[in-house]
ZASE-379359 format. One record per residue: residue in three letters; z negated, x negated, y of N, C-alpha, C in turn. Coordinates in steps of 0.05 Angstrom, whole numbers. Atoms other than C-alpha are relative to their C-alpha. Layout:
! residues N
+--------+--------+--------+---------+--------+---------+----------+--------+--------+---------+
! residu !   n_up ! n_east ! n_north !  ca_up ! ca_east ! ca_north !   c_up ! c_east ! c_north !
+--------+--------+--------+---------+--------+---------+----------+--------+--------+---------+
!    ala !      Z !      X !       Y !      Z !       X !        Y !      Z !      X !       Y !
...
+--------+--------+--------+---------+--------+---------+----------+--------+--------+---------+
! end
This chain:
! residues 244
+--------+--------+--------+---------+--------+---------+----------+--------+--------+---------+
! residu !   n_up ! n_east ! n_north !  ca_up ! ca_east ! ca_north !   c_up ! c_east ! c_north !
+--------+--------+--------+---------+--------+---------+----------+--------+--------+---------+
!    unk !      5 !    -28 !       6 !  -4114 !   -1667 !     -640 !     10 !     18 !      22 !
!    unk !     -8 !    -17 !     -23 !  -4077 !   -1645 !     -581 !     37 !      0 !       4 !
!    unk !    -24 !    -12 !      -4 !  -4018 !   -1610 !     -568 !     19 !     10 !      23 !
!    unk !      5 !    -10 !     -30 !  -3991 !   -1598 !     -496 !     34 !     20 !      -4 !
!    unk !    -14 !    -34 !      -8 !  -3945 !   -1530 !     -490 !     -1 !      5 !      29 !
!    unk !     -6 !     -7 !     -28 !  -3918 !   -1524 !     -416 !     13 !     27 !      -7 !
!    unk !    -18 !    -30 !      -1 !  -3901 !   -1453 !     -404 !      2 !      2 !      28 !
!    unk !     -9 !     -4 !     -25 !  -3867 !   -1434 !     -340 !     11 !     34 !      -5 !
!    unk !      0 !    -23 !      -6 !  -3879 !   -1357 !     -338 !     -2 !     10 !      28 !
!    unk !      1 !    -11 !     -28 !  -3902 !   -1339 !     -275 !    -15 !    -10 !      19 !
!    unk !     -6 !     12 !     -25 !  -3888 !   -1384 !     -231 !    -21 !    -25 !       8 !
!    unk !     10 !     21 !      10 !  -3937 !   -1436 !     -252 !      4 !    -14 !     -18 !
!    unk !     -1 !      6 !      22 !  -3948 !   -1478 !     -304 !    -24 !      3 !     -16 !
!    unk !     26 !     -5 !       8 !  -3998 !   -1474 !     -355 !      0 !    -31 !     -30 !
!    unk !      8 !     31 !      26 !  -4021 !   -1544 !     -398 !    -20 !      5 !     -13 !
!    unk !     20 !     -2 !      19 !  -4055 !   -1536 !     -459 !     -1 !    -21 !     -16 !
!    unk !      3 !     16 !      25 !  -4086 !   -1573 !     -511 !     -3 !     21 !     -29 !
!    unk !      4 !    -20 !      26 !  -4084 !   -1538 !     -587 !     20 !     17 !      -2 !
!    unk !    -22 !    -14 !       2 !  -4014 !   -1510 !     -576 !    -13 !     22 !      35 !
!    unk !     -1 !    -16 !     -20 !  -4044 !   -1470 !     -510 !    -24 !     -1 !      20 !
!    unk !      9 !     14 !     -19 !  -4078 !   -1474 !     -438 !    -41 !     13 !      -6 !
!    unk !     26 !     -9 !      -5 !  -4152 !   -1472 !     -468 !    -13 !     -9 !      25 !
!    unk !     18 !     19 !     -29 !  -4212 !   -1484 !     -415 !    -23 !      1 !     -11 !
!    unk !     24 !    -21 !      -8 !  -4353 !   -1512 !     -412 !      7 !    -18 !      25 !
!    unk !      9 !     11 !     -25 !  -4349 !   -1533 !     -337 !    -26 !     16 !      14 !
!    unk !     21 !    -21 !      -6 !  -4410 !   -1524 !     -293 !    -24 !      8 !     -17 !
!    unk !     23 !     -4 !      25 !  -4460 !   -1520 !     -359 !    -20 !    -11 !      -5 !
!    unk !     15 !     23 !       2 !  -4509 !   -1551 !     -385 !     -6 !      4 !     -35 !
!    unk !     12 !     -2 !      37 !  -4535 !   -1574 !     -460 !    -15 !     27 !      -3 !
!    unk !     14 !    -16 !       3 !  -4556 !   -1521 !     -498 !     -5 !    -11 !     -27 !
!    unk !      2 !      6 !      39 !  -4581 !   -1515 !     -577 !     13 !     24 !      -9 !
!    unk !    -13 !    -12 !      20 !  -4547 !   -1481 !     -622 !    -18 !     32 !     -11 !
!    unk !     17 !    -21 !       6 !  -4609 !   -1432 !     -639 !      4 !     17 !      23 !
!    unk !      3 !    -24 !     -17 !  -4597 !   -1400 !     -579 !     31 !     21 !      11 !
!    unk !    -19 !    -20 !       6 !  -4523 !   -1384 !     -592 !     11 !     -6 !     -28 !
!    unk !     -7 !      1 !      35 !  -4532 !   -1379 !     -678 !     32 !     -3 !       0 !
!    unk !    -24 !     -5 !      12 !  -4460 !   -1352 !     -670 !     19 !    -20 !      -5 !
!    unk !    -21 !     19 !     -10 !  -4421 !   -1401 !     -646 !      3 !    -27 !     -24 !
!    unk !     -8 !     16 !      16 !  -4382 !   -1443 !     -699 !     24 !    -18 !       9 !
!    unk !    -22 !     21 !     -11 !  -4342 !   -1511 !     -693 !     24 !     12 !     -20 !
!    unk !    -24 !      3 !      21 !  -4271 !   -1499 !     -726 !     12 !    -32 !      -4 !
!    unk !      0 !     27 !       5 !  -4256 !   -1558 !     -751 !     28 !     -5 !     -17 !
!    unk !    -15 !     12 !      13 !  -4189 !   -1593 !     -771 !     -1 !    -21 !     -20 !
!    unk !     12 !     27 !      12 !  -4192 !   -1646 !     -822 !    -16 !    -12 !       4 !
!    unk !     20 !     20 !      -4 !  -4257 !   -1664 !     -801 !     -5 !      3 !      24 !
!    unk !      7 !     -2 !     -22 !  -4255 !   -1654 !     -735 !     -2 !     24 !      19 !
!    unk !      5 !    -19 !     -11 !  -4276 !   -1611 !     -683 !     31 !     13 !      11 !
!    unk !    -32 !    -18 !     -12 !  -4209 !   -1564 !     -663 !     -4 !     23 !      22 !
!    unk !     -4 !    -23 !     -15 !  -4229 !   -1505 !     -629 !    -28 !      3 !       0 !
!    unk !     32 !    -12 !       8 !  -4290 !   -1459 !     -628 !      0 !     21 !      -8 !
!    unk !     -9 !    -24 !      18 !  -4300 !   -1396 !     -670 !    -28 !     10 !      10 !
!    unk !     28 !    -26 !      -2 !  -4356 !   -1333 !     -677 !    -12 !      8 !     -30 !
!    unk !     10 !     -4 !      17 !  -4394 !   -1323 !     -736 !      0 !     34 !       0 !
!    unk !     -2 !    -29 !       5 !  -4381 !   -1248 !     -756 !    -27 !     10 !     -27 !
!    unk !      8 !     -9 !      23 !  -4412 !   -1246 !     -821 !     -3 !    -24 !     -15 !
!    unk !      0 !     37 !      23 !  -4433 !   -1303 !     -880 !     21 !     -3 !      -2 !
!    unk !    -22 !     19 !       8 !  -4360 !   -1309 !     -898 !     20 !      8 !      11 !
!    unk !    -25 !     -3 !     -19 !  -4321 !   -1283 !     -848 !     -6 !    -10 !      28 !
!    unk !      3 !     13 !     -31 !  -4308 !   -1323 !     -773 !     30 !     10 !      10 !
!    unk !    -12 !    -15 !     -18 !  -4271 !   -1298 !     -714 !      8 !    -31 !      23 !
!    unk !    -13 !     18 !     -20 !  -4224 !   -1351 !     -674 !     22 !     11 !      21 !
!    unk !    -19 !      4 !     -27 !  -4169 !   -1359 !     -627 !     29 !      0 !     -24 !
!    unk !    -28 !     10 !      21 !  -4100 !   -1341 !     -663 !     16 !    -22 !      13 !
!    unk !    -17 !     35 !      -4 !  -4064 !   -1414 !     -631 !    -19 !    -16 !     -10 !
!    unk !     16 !     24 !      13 !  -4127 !   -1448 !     -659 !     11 !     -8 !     -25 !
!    unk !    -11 !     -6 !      27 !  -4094 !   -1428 !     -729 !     27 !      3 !       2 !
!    unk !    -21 !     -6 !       0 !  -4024 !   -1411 !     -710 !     16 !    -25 !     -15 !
!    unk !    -20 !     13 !       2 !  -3971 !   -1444 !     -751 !    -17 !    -28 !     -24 !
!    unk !     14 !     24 !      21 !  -4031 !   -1492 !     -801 !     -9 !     15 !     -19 !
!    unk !      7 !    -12 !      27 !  -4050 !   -1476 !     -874 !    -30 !     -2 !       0 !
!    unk !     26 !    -15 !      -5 !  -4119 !   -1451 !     -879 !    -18 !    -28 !     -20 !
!    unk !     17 !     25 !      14 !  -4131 !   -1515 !     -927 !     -6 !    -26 !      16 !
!    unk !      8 !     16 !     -19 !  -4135 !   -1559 !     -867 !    -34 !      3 !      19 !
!    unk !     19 !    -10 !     -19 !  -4190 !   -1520 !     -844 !    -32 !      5 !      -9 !
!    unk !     27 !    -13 !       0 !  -4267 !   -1520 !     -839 !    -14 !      7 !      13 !
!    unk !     15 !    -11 !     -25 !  -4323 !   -1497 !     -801 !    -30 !     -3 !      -8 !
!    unk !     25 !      8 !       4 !  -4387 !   -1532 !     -782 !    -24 !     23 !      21 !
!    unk !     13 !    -15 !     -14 !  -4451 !   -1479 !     -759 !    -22 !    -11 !      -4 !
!    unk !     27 !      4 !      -2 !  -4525 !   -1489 !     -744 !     -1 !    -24 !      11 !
!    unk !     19 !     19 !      -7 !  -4516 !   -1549 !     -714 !     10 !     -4 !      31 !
!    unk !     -5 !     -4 !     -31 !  -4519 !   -1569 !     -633 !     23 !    -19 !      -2 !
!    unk !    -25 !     26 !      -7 !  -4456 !   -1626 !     -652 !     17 !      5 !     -17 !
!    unk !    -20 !    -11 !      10 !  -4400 !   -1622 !     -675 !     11 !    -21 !     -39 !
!    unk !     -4 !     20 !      24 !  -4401 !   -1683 !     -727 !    -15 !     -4 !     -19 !
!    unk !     18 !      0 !      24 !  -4460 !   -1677 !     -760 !    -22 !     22 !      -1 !
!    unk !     16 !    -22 !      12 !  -4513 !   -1626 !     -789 !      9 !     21 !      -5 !
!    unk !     -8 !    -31 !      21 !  -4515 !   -1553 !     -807 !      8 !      3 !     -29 !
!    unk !    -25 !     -6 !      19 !  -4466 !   -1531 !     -852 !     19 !      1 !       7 !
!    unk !    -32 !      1 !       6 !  -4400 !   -1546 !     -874 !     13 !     17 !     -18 !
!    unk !    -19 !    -12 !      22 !  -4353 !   -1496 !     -907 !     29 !      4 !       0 !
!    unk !    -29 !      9 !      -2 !  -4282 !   -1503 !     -929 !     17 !     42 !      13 !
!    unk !    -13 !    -29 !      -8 !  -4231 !   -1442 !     -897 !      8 !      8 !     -26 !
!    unk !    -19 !    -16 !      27 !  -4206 !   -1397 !     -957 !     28 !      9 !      12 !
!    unk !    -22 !    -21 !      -5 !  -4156 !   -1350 !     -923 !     -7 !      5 !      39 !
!    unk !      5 !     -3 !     -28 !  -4139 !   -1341 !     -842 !     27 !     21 !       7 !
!    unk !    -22 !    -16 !      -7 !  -4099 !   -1281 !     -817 !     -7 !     -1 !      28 !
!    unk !      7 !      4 !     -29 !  -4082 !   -1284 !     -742 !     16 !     30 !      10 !
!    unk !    -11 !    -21 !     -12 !  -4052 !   -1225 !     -697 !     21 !     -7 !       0 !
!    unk !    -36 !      9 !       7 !  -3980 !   -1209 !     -716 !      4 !      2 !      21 !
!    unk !    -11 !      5 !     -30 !  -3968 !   -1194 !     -645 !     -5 !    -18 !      18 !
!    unk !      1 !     23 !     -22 !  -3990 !   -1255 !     -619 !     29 !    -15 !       4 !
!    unk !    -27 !     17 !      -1 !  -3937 !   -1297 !     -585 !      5 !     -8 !      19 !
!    unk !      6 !     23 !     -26 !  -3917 !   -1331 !     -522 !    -12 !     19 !      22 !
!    unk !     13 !     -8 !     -31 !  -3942 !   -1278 !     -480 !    -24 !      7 !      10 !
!    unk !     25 !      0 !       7 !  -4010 !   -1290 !     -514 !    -14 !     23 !       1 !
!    unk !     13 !    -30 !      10 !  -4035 !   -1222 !     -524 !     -2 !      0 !     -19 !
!    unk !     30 !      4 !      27 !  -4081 !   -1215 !     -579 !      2 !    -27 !     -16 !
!    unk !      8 !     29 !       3 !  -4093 !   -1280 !     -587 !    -33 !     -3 !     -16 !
!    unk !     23 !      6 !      27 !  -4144 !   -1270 !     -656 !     10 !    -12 !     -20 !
!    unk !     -9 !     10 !      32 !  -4147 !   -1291 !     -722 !    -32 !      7 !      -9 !
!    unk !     27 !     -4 !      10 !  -4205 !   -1277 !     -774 !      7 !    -25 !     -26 !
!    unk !      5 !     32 !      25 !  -4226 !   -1333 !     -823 !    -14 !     16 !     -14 !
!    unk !     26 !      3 !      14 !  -4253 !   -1326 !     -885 !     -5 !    -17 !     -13 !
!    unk !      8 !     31 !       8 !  -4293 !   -1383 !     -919 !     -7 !     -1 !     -23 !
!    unk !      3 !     -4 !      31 !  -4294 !   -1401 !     -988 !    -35 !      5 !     -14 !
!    unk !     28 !     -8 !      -1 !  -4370 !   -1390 !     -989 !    -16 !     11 !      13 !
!    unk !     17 !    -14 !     -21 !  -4424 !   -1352 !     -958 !    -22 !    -28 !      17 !
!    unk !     16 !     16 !     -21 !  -4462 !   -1382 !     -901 !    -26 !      6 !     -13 !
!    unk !     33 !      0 !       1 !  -4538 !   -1394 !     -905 !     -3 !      6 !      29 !
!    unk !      5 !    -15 !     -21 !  -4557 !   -1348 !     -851 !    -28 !     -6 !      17 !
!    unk !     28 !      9 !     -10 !  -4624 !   -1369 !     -806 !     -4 !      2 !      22 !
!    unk !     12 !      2 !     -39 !  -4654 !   -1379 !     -737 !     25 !     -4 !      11 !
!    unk !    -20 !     13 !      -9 !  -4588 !   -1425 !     -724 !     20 !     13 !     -13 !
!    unk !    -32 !    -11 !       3 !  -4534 !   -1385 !     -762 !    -10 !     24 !       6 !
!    unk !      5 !    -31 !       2 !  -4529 !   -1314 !     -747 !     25 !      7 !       5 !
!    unk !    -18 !     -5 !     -15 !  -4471 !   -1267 !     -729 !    -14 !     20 !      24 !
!    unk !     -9 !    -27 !     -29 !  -4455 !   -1216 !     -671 !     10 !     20 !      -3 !
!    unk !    -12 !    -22 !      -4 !  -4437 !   -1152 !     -657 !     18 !     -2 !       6 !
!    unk !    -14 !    -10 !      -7 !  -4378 !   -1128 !     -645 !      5 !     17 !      42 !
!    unk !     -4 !     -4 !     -20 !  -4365 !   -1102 !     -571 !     16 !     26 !      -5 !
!    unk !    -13 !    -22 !      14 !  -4354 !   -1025 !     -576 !     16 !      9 !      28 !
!    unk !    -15 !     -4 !     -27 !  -4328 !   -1027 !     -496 !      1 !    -23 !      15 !
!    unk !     -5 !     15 !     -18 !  -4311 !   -1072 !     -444 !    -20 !     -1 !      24 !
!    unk !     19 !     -4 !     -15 !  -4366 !   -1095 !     -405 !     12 !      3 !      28 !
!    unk !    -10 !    -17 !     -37 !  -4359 !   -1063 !     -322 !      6 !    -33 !      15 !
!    unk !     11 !     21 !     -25 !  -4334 !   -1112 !     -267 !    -22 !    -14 !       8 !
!    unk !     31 !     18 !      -6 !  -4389 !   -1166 !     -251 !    -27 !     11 !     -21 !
!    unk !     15 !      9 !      21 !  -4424 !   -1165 !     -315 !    -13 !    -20 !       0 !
!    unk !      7 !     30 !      10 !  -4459 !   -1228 !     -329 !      7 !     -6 !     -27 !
!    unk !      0 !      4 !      26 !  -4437 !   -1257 !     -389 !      2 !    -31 !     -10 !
!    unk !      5 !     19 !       2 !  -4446 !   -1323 !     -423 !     30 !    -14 !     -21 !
!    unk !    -19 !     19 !      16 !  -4396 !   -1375 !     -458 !     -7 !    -28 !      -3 !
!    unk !      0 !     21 !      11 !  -4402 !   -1428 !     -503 !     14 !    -24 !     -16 !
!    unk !    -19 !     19 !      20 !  -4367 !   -1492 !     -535 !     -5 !    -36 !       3 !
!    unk !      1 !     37 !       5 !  -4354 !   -1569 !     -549 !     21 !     -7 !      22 !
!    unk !    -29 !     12 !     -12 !  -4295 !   -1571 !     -499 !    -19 !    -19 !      22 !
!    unk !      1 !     24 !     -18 !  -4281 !   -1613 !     -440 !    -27 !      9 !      16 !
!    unk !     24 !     -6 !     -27 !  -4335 !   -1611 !     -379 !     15 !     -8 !      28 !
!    unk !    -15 !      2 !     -23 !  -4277 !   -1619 !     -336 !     23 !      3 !     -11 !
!    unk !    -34 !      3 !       4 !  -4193 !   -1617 !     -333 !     -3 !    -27 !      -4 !
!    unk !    -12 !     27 !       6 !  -4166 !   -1672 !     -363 !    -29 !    -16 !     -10 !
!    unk !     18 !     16 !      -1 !  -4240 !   -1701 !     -380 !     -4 !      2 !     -33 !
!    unk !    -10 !      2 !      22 !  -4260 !   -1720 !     -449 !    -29 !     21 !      -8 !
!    unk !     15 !    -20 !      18 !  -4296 !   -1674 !     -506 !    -26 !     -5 !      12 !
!    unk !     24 !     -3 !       5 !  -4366 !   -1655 !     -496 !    -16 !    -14 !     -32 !
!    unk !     16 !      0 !      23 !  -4413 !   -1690 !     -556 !    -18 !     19 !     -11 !
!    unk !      6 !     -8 !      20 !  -4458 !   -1641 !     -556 !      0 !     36 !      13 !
!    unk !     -1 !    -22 !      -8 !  -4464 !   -1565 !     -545 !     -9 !     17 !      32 !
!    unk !     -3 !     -8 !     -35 !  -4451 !   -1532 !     -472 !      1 !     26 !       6 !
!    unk !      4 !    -22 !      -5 !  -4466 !   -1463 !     -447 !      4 !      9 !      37 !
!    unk !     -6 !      2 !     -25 !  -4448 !   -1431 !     -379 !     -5 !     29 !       3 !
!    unk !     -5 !    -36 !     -10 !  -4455 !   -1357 !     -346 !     21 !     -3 !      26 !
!    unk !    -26 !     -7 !     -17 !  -4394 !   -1331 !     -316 !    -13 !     37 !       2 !
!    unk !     -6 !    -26 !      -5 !  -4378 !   -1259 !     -289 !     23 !     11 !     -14 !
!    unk !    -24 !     -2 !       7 !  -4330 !   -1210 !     -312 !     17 !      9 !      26 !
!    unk !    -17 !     -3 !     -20 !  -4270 !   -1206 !     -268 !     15 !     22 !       7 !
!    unk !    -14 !    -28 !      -3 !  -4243 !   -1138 !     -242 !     36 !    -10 !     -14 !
!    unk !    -35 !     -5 !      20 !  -4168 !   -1128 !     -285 !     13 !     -5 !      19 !
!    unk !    -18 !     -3 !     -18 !  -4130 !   -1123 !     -221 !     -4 !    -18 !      19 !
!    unk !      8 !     20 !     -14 !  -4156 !   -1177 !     -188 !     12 !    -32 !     -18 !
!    unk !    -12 !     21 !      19 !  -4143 !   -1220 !     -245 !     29 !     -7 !      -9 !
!    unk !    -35 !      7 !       8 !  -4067 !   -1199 !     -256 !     11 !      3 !      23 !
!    unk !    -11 !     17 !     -24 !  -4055 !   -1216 !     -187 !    -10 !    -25 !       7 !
!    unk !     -2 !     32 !       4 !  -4079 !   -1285 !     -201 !     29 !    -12 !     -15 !
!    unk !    -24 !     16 !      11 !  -4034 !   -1292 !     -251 !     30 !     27 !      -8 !
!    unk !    -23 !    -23 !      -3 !  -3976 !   -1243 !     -232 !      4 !     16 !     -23 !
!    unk !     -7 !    -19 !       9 !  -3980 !   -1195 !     -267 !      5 !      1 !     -31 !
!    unk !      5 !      5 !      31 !  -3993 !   -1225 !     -339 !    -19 !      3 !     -16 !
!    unk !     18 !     -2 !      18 !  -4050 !   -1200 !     -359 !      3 !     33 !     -13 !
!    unk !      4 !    -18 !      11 !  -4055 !   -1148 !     -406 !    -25 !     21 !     -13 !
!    unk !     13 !     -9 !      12 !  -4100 !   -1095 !     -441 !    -15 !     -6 !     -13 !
!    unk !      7 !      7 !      12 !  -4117 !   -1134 !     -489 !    -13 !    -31 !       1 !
!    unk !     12 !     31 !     -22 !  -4147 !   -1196 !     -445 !    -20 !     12 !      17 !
!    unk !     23 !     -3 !     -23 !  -4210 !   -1196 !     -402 !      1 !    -32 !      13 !
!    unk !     -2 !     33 !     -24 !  -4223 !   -1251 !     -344 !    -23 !      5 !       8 !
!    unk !     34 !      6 !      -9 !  -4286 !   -1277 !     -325 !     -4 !    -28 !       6 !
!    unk !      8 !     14 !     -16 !  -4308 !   -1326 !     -277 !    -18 !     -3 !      25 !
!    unk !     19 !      2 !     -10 !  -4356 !   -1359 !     -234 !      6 !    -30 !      10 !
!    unk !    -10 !     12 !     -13 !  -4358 !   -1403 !     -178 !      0 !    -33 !     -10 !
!    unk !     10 !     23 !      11 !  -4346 !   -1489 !     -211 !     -7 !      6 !     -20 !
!    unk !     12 !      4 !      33 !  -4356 !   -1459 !     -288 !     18 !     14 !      -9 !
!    unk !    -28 !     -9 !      25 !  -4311 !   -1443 !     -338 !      4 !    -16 !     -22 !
!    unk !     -2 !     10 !      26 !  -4296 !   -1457 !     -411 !     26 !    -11 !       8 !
!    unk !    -20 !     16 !       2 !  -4245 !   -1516 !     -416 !      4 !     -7 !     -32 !
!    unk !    -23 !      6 !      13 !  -4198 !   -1550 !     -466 !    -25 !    -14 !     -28 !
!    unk !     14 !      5 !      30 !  -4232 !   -1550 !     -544 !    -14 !     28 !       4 !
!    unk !     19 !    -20 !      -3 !  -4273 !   -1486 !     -520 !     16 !     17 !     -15 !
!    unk !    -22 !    -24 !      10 !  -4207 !   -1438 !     -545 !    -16 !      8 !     -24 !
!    unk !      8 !    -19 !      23 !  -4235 !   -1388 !     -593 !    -33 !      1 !      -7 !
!    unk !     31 !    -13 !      -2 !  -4309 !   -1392 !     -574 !     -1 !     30 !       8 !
!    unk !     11 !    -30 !      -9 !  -4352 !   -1335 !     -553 !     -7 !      3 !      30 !
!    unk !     -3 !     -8 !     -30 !  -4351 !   -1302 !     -491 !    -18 !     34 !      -4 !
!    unk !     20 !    -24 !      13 !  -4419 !   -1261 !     -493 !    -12 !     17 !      22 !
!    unk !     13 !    -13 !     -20 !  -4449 !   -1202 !     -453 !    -14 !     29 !     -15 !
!    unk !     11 !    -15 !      10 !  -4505 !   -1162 !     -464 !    -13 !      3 !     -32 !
!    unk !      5 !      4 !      21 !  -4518 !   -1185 !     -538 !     18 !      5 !     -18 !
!    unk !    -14 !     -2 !      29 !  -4455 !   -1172 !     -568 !     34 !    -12 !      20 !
!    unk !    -30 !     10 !       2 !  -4384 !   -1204 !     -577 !     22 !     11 !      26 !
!    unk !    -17 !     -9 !      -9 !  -4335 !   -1186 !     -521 !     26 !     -7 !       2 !
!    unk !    -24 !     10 !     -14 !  -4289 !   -1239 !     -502 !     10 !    -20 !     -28 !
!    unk !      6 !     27 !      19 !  -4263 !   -1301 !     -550 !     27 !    -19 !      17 !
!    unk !     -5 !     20 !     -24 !  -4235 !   -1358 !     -507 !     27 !     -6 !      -6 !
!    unk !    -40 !      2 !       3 !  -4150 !   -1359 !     -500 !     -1 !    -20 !      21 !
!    unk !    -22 !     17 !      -7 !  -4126 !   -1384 !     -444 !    -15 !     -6 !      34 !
!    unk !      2 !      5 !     -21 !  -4130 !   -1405 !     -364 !     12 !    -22 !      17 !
!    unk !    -11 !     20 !     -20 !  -4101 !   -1449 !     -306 !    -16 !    -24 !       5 !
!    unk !     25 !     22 !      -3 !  -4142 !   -1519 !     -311 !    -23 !     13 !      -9 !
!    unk !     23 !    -11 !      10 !  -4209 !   -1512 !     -313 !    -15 !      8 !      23 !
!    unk !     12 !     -4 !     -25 !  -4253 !   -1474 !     -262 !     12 !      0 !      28 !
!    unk !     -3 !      3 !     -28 !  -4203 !   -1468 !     -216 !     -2 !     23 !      12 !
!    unk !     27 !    -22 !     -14 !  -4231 !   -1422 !     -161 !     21 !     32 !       6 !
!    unk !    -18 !    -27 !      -5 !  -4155 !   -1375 !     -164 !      1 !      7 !     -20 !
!    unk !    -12 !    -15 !      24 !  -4146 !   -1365 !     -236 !    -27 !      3 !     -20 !
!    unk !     24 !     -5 !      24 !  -4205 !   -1341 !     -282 !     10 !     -7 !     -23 !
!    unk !      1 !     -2 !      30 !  -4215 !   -1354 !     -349 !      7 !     23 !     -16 !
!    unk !    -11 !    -25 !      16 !  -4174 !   -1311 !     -390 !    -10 !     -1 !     -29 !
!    unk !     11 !     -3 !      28 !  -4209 !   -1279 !     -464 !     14 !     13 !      -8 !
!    unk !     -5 !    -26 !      23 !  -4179 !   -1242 !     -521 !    -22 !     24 !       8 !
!    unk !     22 !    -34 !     -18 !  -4207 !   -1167 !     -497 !    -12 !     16 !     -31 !
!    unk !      4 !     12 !      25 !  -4249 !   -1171 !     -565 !     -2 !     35 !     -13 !
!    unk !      1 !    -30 !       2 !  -4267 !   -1083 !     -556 !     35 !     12 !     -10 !
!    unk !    -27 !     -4 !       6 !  -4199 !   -1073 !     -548 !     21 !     -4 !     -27 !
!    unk !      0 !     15 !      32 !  -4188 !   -1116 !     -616 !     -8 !      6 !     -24 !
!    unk !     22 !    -10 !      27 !  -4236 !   -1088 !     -657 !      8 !     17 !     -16 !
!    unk !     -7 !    -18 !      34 !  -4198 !   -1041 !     -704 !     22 !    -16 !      -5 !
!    unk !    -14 !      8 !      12 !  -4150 !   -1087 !     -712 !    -24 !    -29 !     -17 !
!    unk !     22 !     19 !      12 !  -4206 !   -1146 !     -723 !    -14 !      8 !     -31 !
!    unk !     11 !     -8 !      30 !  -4244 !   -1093 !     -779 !     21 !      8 !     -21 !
!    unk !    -20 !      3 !      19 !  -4175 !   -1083 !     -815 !      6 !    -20 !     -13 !
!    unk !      3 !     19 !       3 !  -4161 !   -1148 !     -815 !    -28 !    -13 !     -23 !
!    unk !     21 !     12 !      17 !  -4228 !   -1169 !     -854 !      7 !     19 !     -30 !
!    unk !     -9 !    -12 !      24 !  -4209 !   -1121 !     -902 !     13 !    -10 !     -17 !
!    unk !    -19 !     17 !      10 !  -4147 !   -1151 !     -917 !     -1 !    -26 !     -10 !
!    unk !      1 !     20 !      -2 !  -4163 !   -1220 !     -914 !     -5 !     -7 !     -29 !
+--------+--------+--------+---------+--------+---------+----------+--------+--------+---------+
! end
């Protein structure tokens, strides 16, 4: 289920799995009730990425989680703390991703919708929307099934971590000068979302901000965790559902 994409932009490299350099390091088990939102995307069965529960039949991913696969490959398991068994299962209907996504990963969305409505409860719920960008050193939380290290293998069962958010200018002189508008960075010292985490949630203050793109390894201590900048997103995100 993995895909490795070397890009040699600036002046590194960047290794991904899922077509791009996703990155829970630093975490620990959590349950699922305590982040409803958070949905497995699921390839033929298997866990692929990680998504956001918006609404019963609309979910919010990572446009490379989806880039380039037919939406009939696709389901998505919620309510439960694993990725293989419980909750619910529902098949993808329709997935539109950001036309401007592309190698220089800016807006790096997509919205799902699911051929059925979710059963909504303690363990499913959605999120808000993010109507601004939370300030420099925020606290904010992120969740997923990925690695628990570089190069280490999947998490079994659900992993949670608090990171900071990372001043803009601090961050695009990590990575020269590639970050954009439409990207936030957030990190904290030994934690960071790794490789299967791509297109989780990246949460502060009780609502949606970030959704998990890209980064250099995992946790390493020069390059933050780069998110889709989800505020920044958001009228293209509520168009998008329209459409879909």
């Amino acid at each position: 289920m993995c895909v490795q994409w070397i890009l040699l932009i600036f002046s590194v490299s960047l290794t991904s799995c899922h077509s791009l350099p996703e990155r829970i390091v630093g975490g620990s088990s959590i349950s699922i009730r305590s982040v409803p939102w958070q949905a497995s995307l699921q390839k033929y069965g298997k866990h692929w990425c990680g998504a956001v529960i918006y609404s019963s039949d609309i979910i919010i991913t990572a446009a490379h989680c989806v880039k380039g696969v037919s939406a009939g490959a696709f389901s998505v398991r919620v309510g439960s703390t694993y990725t293989r068994y419980g909750g619910q299962v529902v098949k993808v209907s329709k997935i539109l991703g950001h036309e401007s996504f592309d190698k220089s990963l800016a807006n790096d969305i997509a919205v799902i919708r699911l051929q059925s409505k979710l059963s909504l409860g303690t363990a499913v719920g959605s999120i808000p929307l993010a109507e601004s960008s939370p300030a420099t050193g925020s606290s904010a939380s992120v969740s997923g099934w990925g690695s628990i290290g570089y190069q280490r293998p999947m998490s079994k069962a659900l992993h949670g971590v608090s990171v900071d958010i990372v001043d803009r200018n601090k961050c695009q002189r990590s990575y020269s000068g590639f970050i954009t508008k439409e990207m936030i960075c957030a990190a904290a010292p030994g934690k960071d979302s790794c490789s299967g985490d791509s297109g989780g949630p990246l949460v502060s203050n009780g609502e949606l901000v970030g959704i998990v793109s890209f980064g250099m390894d995992c946790a390493h201590p020069k390059y933050p965790g780069v998110y889709a900048n989800v505020a920044e997103l958001k009228p293209w995100i509520l168009k998008a559902i329209q459409r879909i």
